[in-house]
C-alpha positions as CSV (number, residue, x, y, z in Angstrom):
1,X,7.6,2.3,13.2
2,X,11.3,1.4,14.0
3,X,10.7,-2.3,14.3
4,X,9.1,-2.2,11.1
5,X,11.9,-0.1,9.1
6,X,14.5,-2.5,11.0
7,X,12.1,-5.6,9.6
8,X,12.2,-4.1,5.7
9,X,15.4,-3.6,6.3
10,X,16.7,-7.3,7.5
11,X,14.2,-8.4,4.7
12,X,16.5,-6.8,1.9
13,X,19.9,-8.3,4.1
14,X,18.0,-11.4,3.2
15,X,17.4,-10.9,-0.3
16,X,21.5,-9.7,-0.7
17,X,22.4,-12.5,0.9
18,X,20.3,-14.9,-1.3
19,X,21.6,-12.9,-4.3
20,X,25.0,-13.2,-3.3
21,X,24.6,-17.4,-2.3
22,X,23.1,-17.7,-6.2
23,X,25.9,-15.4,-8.2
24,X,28.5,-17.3,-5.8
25,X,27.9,-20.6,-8.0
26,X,29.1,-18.6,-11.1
27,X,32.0,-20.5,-12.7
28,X,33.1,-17.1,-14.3
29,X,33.8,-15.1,-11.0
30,X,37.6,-14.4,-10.6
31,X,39.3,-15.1,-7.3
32,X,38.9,-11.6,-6.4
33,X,35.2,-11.5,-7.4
34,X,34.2,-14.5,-5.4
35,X,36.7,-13.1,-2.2
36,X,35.0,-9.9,-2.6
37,X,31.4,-11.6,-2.8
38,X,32.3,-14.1,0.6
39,X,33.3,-10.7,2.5
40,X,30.1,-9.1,1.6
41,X,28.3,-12.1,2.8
42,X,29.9,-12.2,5.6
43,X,29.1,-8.3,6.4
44,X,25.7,-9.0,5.8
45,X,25.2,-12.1,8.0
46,X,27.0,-9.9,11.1
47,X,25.0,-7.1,10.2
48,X,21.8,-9.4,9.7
49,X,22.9,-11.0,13.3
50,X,23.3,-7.3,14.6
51,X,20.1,-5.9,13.5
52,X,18.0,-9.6,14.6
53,X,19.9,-8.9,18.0
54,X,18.3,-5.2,18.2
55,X,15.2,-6.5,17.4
56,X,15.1,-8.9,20.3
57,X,16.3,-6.7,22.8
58,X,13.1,-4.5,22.1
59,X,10.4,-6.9,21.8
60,X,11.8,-8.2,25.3
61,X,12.1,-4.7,26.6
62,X,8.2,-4.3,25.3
63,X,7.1,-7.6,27.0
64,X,8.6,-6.9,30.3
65,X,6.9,-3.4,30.4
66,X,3.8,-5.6,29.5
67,X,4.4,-8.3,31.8
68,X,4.3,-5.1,34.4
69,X,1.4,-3.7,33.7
70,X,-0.2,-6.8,33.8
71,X,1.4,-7.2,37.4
72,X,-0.1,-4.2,38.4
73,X,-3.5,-4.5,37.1
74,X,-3.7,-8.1,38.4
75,X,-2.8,-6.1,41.8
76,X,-5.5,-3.7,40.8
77,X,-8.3,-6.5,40.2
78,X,-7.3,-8.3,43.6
79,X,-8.0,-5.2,45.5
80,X,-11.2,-4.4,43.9
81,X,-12.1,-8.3,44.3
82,X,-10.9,-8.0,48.2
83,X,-12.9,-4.8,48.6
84,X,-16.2,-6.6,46.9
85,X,-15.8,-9.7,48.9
86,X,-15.7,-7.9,52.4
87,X,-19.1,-6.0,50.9
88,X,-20.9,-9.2,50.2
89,X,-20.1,-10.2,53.4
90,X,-21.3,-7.1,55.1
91,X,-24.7,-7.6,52.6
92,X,-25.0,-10.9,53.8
93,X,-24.8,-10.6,57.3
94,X,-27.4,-7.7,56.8
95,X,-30.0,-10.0,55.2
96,X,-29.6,-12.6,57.9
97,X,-30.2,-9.5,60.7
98,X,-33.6,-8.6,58.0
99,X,-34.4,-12.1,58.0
100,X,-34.0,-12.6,62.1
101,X,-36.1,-9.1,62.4
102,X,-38.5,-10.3,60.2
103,X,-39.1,-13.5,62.2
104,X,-39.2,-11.5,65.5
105,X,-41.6,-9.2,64.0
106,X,-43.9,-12.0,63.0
107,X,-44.0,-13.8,66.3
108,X,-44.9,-10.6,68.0
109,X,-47.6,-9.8,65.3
């Protein structure tokens, strides 16, 4: 919910600042007007730099947490996959011993 009031938020930053970049043009702005227009321009672009900034550090904070979660079920999976292997193995080496009774049985029969 954060991201997405800090997203509608940078999206109005954006809008002000295209606002301000049109009006800027206007050959009827005093010297004051357009001073006071370049500050506020300037304000937004540090804040629009600020808030892009906070943005990124959370999306990298979320994909690192993800990137560890994936570590650890990776982990996980390799254990289970460990644990299955060794069983097949076991299995295996019980249905050769089934198959070498079985011959033995026969040749007695």
């Amino acid at each position: 919910m954060e991201t997405l009031d800090k997203d509608s938020t940078l999206e109005e930053i954006r809008k002000a600042q295209a606002d301000i970049a049109g009006e800027m043009d206007n050959p009827k702005l005093t010297r004051d007007e357009q001073r006071d227009l370049e500050r506020t321009s300037l304000y937004l672009r540090n804040l629009e730099r600020s808030l892009v900034d906070s943005i990124a550090d959370k999306l990298i904070a979320e994909l690192k947490s993800g990137t560890t979660s994936l570590k650890d079920l990776i982990a996980e999976m390799k254990k289970t996959t460990e644990h299955l292997f060794r069983v097949t193995e076991i299995l295996d080496h019980v249905v050769k011993i089934t198959g070498q009774l079985i011959d033995i049985l026969a040749m007695v029969k």
